[in-house]
C-alpha positions in Angstrom: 0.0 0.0 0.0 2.4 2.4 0.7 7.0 2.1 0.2 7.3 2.7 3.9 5.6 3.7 6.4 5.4 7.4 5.9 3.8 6.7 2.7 1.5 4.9 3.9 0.2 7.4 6.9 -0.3 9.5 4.1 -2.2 7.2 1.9 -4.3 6.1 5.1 -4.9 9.1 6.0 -6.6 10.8 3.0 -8.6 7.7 2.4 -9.9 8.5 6.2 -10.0 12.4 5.2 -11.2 12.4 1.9 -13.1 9.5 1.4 -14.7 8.3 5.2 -13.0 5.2 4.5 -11.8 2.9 7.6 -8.5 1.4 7.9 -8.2 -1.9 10.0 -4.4 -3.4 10.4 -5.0 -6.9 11.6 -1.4 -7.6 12.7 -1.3 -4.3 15.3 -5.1 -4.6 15.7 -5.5 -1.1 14.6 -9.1 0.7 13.4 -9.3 4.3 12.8 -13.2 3.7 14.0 -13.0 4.1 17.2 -11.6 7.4 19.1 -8.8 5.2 21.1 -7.5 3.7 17.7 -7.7 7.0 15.8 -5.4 8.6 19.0 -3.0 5.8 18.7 -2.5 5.8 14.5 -1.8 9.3 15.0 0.8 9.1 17.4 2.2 6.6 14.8 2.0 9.3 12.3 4.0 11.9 15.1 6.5 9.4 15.3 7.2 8.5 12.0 7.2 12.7 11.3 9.1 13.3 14.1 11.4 10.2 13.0 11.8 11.9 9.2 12.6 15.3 10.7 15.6 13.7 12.7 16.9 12.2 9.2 16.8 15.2 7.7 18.4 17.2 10.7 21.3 14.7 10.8 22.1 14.9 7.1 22.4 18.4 7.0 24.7 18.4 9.9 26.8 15.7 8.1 27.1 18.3 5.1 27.8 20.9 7.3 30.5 19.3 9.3 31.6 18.1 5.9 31.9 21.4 4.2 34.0 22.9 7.3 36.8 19.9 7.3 36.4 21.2 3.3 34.7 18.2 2.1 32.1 18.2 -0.8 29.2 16.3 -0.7 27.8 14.9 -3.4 
């Protein structure tokens, strides 16, 4: 449904949005039905934001730290 998981919090969540579509994960026994489920998937989504800002945040240092020892990305 989705490459990773990212993608697929966004492809959940404008099927929930957009469409009033459920989404039921039978492994994590997750349904965006009810308001406990619903509070849970979108501390998911926090995390795996939160998790993607912290990539991005490392990376930049990397190519900062890089460019003052006078290294070029790339």
């Amino acid at each position: 449904m989705g490459r990773g998981f990212v993608d697929l919090l966004k492809v959940v969540t404008n099927l929930i949005d957009e469409l009033g579509v459920g989404f039921l994960s039978l492994k994590e026994q997750i349904q965006t039905n009810s308001a406990y489920s619903k509070l849970i998937f979108d501390v998911f989504s926090a995390l795996a934001e939160f998790e993607r800002n912290l990539i991005s945040e490392r990376i930049k240092a990397a190519f900062d730290t890089a460019m003052v020892l006078g290294r070029k990305g790339g």
